[in-house]
Structures are given as structure tokens and as C-alpha cells.
N, C-alpha and C positions, 0 to 999 in steps of 0.2 A: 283719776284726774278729770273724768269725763263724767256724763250719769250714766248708769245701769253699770260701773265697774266689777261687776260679778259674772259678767259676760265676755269670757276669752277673746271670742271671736270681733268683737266691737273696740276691745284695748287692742287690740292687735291692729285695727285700721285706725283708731283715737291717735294712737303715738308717732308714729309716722308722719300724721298731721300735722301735730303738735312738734315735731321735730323740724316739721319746712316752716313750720313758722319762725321758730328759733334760728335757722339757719338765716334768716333774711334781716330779723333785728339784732343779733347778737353783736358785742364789738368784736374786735382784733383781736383781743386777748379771750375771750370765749368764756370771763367771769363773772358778765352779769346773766347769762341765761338765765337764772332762777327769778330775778326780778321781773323777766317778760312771761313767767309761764300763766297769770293771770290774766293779763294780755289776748295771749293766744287760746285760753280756756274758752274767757270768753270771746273771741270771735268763732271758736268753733261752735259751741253754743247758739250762737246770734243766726247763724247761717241755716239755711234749707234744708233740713234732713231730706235725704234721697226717697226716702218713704212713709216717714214720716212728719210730711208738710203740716205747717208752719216748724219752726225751729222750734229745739228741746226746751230754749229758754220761753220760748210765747206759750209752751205745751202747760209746763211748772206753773209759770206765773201771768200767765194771759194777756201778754203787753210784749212789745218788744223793748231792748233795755236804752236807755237815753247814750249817746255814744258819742255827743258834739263839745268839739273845744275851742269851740269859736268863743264864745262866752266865758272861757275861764281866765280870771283875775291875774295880774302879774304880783300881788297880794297873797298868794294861796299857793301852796308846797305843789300843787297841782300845777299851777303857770310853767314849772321846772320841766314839768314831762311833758305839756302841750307844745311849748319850745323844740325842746327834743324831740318831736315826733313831726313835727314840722322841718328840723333840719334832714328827718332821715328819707322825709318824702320821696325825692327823686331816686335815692339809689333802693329802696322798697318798690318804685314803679320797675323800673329797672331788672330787679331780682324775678319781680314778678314775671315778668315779660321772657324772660330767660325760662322761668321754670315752665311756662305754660308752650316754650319752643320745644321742651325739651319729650313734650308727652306728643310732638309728631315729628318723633323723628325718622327716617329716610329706613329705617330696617324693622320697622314697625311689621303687622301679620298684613299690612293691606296690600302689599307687593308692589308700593308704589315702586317708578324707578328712581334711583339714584341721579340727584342733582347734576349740576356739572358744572363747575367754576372756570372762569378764566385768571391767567396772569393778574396779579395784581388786583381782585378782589378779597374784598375782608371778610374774615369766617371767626366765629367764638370758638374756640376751642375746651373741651370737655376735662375737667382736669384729674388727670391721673397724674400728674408733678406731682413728689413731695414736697411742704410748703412749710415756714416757721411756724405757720397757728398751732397751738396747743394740740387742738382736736379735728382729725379730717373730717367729720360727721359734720359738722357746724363752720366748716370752710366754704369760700366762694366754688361754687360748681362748676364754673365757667369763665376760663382766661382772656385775653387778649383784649381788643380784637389783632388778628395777625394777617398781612396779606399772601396769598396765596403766588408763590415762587412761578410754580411749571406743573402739568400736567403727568402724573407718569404710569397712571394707570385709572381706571371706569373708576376705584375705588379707593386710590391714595393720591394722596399732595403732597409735598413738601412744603411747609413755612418758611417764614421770614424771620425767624428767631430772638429772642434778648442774644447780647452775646455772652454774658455772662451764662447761661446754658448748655456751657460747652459739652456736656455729660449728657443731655437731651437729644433721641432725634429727629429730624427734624421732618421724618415724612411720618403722615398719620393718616388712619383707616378713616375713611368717610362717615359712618357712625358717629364717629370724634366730632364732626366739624357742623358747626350751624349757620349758616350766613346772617351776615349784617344787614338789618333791614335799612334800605336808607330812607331820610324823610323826608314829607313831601314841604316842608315849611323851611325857606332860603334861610342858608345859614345856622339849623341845627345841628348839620354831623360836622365837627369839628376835628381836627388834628390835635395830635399830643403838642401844646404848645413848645416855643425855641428854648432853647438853653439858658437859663436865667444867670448872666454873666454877674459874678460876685469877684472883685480884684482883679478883672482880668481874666479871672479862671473858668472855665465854662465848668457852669453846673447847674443842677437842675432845682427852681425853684422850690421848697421844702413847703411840702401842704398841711405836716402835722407829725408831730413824734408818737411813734407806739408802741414803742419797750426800750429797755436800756438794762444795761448789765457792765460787770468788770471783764477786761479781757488785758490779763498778764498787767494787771496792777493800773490798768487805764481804764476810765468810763470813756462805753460807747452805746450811743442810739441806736434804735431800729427806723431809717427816716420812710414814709410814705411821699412821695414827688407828687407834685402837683399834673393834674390830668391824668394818671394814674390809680385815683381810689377805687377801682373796681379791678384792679388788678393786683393782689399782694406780694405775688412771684418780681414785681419788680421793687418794691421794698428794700433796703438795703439798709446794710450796719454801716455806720459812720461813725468814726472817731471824735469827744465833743469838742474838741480843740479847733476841728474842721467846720464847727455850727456855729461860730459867735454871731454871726449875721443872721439868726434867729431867736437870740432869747428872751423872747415873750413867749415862742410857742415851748419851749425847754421849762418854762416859769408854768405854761398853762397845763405841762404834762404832769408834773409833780403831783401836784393836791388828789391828782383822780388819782393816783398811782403808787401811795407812799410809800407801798412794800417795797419800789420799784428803787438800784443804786440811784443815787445824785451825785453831785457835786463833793459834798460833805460826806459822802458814805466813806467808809475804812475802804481802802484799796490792799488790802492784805492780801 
């Protein structure tokens, strides 16, 4: 996948690479991995060898490779994936930022001491939940955020829970737990927004559909809630009877998805 493939010892660090990168642009359903692994080839490629400076790509071909899509055409099959990569911007920073929390963390060899929260501070949580995606390998790494309950030990907390959860619990080892950086620029840490009232009924604004299936002769969604897309654990099945007040995004699920029941599927 990488160059020099005949050397154990380098596919053995190559894939791992190659696997965080995947885990950061993959969708939901975990079936486009194969179309990002060029992608991720080349950014491993492009980047700094540890010891052998400049990169394997400048080594090869004595340039480094052109990598800008600012210039690419809304004309060009190309405009499709610069769009795309554009919308995935933020939660790629995001992933990043997680993954780079996650190589200092608090039980690390340097003996630092362990943090120490109060009430009602927010911590990511580490996810050992088992989750709908297809694949745990290429799942989000990290839940929440969740505030912290009570103190009840140098090295456990208790959360503040989904309640759907019920089977989870809800004190965790400090290892688990990362705190929330807050920022310094007014008004970027936001709250899960209110209950998007539809009829009367409190419910929570629909960000996007991302699976669907028959269950005992009825089609139901898999909905993602709006303020929510970095958390899949709160994803839920809904019945489609219960969506009419979104079918555009129901219209917009279909085409990427057409293995996926609809409407018109046999409910057998």
C-alpha cells in the first residue's frame, strides 16, 4: 500500500496509519473506505519521513505533489470531491484534535498526575459502547461531550448519561475521560440546541438519515439529530410515518443508498 512493501516491519506501522486516516473520513455506514485509501496513501507519502527527510514522494519523484482545490472546476467529476472534502472540514479538525488528545493521555510512562474535574465540567469519553456502525475499528473514538456528575474517587466520575443507556454505567476510570478544551473566541462552544417542536410534539430537529431497514413489515430510519453529528451513540431508529416533516432529506438518503429498504421496498 505503501513503498518498500517487502518490509514487515514498515507495513506493520504503514497500516495503522492508513487505518486513522480512514477512521476520520469514513461515512456511517463504513462502505466507502476503499475510495479514501488513495487519499490516505497519499498523504502518507506527502508527509515527513521520520528519517528519511523529505517525503517518500519528493525521494521518487523530486517535487512534492500539487494537492490544491481551490482551482478545481464545478465542470470536472473532480468539483464532486473538492465539495465533499470541504463539507467534511470541520469534523476532520475535530477528529484530529481528538486523536492528537488522545497520545497524552493522563496514564501515559511520564507519571504525570491525574487531572481533576469538578461538578458539572464536560469530558469526551473514550468509547468502549457498543455502537450500530458496521465496524468498531473505523468508529468514532470518542463520545460525548458529557458533564461530569460528582467526584467519588482521585480516579473515577460518574457521568451525566443519554437515558436511553440504561444498561451502561455510568462511573468511568479516568483513562476514559478527556476534558473539553473551551475556546477562547465568544460564542464558539455551543450547547446541544432546544427541542425542534414539530405538531406540538417535542422532538428533536433531524440533521440527516443514515440507514433504514424493515422492522415487522414497517420501514424505519436510522435518524442522526441535529447538534449531535459527532456522537452516533445518540442516533436513533424512527419509524417513517414519524419523518413526514422531513422528506427531502428521506428523498436525499435514497440515491447514495439504493441497496438501502424505501418506501416502495416489499415489506414481507
Amino acid at each position: 500500500m505503501a513503498y518498500h512493501q517487502e518490509i514487515d516491519g514498515q507495513t506493520e506501522r504503514v497500516n495503522p496509519l492508513l487505518e486513522q486516516y480512514l477512521w476520520i473520513y469514513v461515512s456511517y455506514h463504513q462502505d466507502d473506505w476503499n475510495t479514501w485509501l488513495p487519499l490516505a496513501d497519499l498523504c502518507y507519502n506527502k508527509s515527513d519521513h521520520s528519517l528519511k527527510k523529505p517525503s517518500l514522494f519528493f525521494t521518487v519523484y523530486g517535487r512534492d505533489p500539487h494537492f490544491d482545490l481551490v482551482h478545481v472546476t464545478q465542470d470536472t467529476p473532480a468539483g464532486k470531491v473538492s465539495k465533499k472534502l470541504q463539507r467534511l472540514h470541520p469534523d476532520v479538525k475535530r477528529e484530529l484534535e481528538v486523536s492528537i488528545n488522545r497520545f497524552k493521555r493522563y496514564s501515559d510512562k511520564s507519571g504525570a498526575s491525574p487531572p481533576v474535574f469538578n461538578p458539572d465540567d464536560m469530558v469526551w469519553l473514550f468509547s468502549k459502547i457498543k455502537s450500530t456502525t458496521p465496524t468498531k475499528r473505523l468508529s468514532k473514538r470518542w463520545l460525548g461531550p458529557f458533564s461530569i456528575l460528582k467526584k467519588v474517587s482521585t480516579h473515577a466520575y460518574p457521568l451525566k448519561l443519554l437515558s436511553q443507556w440504561k444498561s451502561v454505567h455510568p462511573v468511568f476510570h479516568i483513562s476514559l475521560l478527556e476534558p473539553v478544551k473551551t475556546s477562547i473566541i465568544p460564542n464558539r462552544n455551543r450547547k446541544p440546541p432546544p427541542p425542534f417542536n414539530i405538531e406540538e410534539e417535542g422532538e428533536w430537529e433531524v440533521a440527516q438519515i443514515l440507514d433504514s431497514k424493515i422492522k415487522r413489515g414497517n420501514l424505519w430510519y436510522l435518524v442522526e439529530w441535529k447538534g449531535f453529528s459527532q456522537d452516533p451513540e445518540r442516533s436513533t431508529w424512527k419509524p417513517a410515518e414519524s419523518l413526514n416533516y422531513c422528506p427531502e432529506l428521506i428523498k436525499h438518503f435514497h440515491p447514495f443508498y439504493c441497496d438501502k429498504p424505501g418506501p416502495n421496498s416489499s415489506r414481507a
